[in-house]
N, C-alpha and C positions, 0 to 999 in steps of 0.2 A: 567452385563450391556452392557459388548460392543458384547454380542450379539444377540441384539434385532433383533427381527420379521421381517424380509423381508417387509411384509405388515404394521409395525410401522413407518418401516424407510421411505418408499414411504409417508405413509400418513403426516411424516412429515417434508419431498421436498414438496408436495402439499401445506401444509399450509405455511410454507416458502415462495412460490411464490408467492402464496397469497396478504401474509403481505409486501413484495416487492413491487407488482403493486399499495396494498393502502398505501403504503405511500408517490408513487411519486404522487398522485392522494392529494397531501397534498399542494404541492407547491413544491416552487424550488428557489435555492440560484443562488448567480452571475457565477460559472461555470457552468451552463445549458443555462444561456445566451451567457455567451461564446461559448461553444457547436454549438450555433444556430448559431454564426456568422462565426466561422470555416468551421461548416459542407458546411454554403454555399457560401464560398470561395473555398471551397474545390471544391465543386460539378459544379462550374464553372471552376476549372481549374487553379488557382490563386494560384501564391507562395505563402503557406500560413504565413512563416517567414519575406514576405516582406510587408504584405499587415495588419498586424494584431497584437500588441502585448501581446496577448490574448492565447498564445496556449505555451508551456515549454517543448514542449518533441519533441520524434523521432518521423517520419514520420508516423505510423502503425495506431493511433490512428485518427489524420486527417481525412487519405486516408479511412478508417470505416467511420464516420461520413461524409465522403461527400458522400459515397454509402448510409449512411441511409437517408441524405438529398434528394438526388436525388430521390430515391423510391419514400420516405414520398412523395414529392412533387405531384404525383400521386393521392392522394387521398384528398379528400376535409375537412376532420382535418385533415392536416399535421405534423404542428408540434406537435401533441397528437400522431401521428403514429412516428413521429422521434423520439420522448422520449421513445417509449414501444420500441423498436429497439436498445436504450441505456442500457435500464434497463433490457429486455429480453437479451441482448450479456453479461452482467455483473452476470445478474442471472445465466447463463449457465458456468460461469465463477467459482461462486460460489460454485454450484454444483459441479462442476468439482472436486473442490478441495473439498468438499465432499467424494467424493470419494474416492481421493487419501488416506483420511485421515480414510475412514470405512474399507480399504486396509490394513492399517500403524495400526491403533486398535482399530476395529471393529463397526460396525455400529451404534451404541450408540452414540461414540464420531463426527461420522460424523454427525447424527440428531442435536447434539451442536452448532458443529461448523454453520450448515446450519440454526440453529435458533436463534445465539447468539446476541442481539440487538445491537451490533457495525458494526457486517458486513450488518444489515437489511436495519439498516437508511442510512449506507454511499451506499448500492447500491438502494436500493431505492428511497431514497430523494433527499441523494446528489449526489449521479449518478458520484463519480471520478471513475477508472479505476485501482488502485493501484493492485486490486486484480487480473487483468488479467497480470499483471508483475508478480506477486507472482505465479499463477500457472506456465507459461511458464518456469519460473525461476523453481520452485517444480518437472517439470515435465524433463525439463535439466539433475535435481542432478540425476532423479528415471533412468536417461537414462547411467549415468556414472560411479554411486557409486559402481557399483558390479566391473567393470572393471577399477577404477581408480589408485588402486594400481599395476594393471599387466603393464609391458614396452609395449608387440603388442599393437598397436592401432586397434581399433575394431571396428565395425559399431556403436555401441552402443555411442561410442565417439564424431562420427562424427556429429549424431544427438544431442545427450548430448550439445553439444560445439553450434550446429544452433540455438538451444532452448535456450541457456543462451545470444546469441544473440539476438534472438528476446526479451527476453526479456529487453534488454536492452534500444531497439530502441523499444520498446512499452513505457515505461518508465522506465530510469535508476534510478533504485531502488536499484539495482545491482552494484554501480558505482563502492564501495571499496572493493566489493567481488573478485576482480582477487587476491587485497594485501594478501585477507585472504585464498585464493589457494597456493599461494606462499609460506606461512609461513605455511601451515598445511607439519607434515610429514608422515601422510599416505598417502601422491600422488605419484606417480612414479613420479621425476624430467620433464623428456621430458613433460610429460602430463602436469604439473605444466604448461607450456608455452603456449601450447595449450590452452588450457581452461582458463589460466589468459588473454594471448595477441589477440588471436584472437577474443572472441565478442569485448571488445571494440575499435578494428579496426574495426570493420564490423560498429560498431556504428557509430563514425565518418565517413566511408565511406556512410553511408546510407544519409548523409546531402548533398552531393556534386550537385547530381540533380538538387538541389533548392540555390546553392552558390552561383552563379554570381548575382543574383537578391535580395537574400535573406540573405547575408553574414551577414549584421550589427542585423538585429533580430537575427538569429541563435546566435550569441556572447554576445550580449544581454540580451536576453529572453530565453536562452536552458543555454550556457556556464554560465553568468556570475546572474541568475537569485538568488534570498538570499531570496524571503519568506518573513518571520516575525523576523529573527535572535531572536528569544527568550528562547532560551537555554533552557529547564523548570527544565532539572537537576540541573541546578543550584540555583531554587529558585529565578532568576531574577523576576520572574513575581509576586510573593510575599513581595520579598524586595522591589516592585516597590510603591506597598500599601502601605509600611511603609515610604515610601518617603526617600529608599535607592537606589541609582544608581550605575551601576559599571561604570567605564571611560571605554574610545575605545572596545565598546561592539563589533563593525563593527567587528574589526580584532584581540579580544580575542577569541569569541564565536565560531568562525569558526577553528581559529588554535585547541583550546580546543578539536573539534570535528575528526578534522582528530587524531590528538594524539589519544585519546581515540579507536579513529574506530583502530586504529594500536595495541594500545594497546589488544584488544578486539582479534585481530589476532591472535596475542602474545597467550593471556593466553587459548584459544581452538584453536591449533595449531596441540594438538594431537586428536582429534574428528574425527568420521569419517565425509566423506562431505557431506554427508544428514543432521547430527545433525548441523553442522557447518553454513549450508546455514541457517538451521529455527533459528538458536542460532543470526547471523546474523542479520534478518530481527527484531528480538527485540532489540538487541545492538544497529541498525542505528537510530530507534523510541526512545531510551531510552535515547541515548547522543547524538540526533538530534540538531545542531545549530540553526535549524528551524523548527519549526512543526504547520501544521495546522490539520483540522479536522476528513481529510481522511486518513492523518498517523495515525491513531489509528486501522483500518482497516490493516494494511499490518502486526502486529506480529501475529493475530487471530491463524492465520493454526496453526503455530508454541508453540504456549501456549497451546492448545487442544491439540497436540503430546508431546510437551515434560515438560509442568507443570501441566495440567487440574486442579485439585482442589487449588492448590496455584496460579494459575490465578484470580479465583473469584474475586477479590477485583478488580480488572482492569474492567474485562467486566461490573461488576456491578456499578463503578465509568463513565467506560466510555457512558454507559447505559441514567445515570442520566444527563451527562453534555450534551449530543447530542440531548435529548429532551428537555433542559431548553436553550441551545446557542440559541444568534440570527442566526445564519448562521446554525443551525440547524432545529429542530423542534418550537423550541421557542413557547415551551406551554405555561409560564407563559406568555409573552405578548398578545396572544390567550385567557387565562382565562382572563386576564386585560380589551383587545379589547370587550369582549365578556358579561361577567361579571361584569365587574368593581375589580373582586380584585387586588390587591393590593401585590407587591412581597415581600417577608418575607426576612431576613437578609439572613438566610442560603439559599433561592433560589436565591436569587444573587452571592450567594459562589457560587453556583453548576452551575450557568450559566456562571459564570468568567472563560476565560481560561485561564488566568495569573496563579489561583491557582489550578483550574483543572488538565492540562499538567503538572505541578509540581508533584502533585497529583501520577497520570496516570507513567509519567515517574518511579518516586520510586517504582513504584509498577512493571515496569516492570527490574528496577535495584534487586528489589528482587527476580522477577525468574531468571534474569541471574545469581544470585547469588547461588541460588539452583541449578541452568544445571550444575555448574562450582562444584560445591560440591559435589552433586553426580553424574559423571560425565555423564548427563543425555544423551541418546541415541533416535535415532526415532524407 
């Protein structure tokens, strides 16, 4: 299977992009409106930290949308051309990582991953960006992993070390990943410093431009931002149904998560750093303090490289929650509006994300739990 037809796999990026354009052609949730309002703050020139508390991340992501604003604005649909500019850069994103992954094991798996209904709808409809952190980040490890255990520092490093940068200041997705360079012992030491201290300096220093005007958002709304604190490993959002509460959720949920992300260091310490970064990006989604809809989007690569058939149960859960969520697809409201029926018990399970994320999370505590046992590889 993983080596399908040169001409299979084209035709099924085609249809992929496809199913991308119609589903932003579907509508659009509250961060596409934010989008609109960033892009054109941006496109005027406007700190967007001071003016907006609307936007969570490093500057890269803005400073794109205020280029697609300004274009869009050019043509008489605009914002219909600003959004193909979103979802055409996320597509290509997508692809990307396509790639990397019909590279890693072989072209089959890359037609997966490019048609898998969690990465469709979140670039499609909901249009976050998670997966442009995830390549830049993918494409850092592909720049370093051969030379990370030699002491010379190498070009491959330098680049490596930019790329985990940018990714960082496109969105830190990346936050705990220095801890978990630290504690792996196939790095050369030196490199350890490297690669852990320099992108997230480069992060912080990427804010400084925008400080003097824009300090109290950036600490705010980048630093000090918390989401939904809903732990779903814990089954909070289940017990919540039952009309069980945990006390000082604020500042359990969150210590609970760094422990864990430390832990998680801990126990794939000896991996090499390619398995390590995708072993990662499921760990941080699994013991997330906070999760919404487009973290489900960021372990995809990583499950199609290092669990593929013991994934299933994820993609196909997350599959069914993203076209029943309101801030999704939300078909059943649509057959309601439209029809008249009526949501059935188990379609309110499947649209809940209390017990969804719950759900979703186990399932991805069970691949990590298979990486960890057979000590899975990219």
């Amino acid at each position: 299977m993983s080596n399908m037809k040169a001409k299979t796999f084209w035709l099924c990026i085609f249809a992929g992009v496809i199913i991308r354009f119609v589903l932003m052609s579907l509508g659009h949730n509250f961060d596409f409106e934010s989008y609109c309002i960033v892009g054109e703050l941006a496109s005027a020139g406007k700190n967007i930290y001071a003016n907006t508390p609307r936007y969570n991340y490093g500057p890269v992501w803005f400073t794109l949308l205020g280029l697609f604003w300004k274009t869009s604005s050019l043509f008489t649909h605009s914002i219909i051309i600003f959004r193909c500019f979103i979802v055409g850069t996320l597509t290509l994103a997508d692809f990307f990582i396509a790639l990397l992954i019909s590279k890693k094991a072989g072209n089959f798996w890359g037609a997966v991953f490019f048609l898998n209904p969690i990465s469709l709808i979140i670039t499609g409809y909901h249009n976050q960006f998670d997966n442009l952190a995830v390549l830049t980040g993918a494409l850092a490890i592909l720049c370093i992993e051969k030379s990370s255990a030699e002491r010379e520092i190498k070009p491959a490093d330098i680049y490596g070390t930019a790329l985990l940068s940018l990714s960082l200041i496109t969105k830190h997705i990346a936050w705990a990943f220095p801890l978990w360079i630290l504690l792996n012992s196939r790095i050369d030491t030196r490199k350890k410093f490297i690669y852990a201290f320099i992108p997230p300096l480069l992060f912080l220093m990427s804010f400084l431009p925008y400080w003097s005007e824009g300090c109290r958002g950036i600490i705010k709304h980048v630093f000090m931002y918390g989401s939904f604190n809903n732990f779903p490993l814990s089954g909070v959002g289940i017990m919540a149904h039952l009309g069980i509460t945990i006390p000082l959720q604020k500042y359990i949920f969150p210590s609970a998560f760094v422990l864990l992300m430390t832990l998680g260091a801990y126990l794939f310490r000896r991996n090499d750093i390619c398995s390590s970064f995708m072993i990662y990006t499921i760990f941080m989604v699994c013991v997330s303090s906070a999760i919404a809809n487009q973290y489900l989007a960021i372990p995809c690569m990583a499950l199609i490289l290092l669990c593929r058939k013991t994934s299933a149960a994820y993609f196909l859960l997350g599959f069914l929650y993203l076209l029943c969520d309101e801030a999704g697809l939300h078909i059943p409201f649509w057959l309601h509006e439209r029809f008249g029926f009526e949501m059935s018990f188990p379609v309110k399970i499947i649209s809940s994300g209390d017990v969804m994320y719950t759900l979703l999370a186990w399932c991805l505590l069970f691949c990590i739990v298979h990486c960890y046992r057979n000590n899975t590889s990219c």
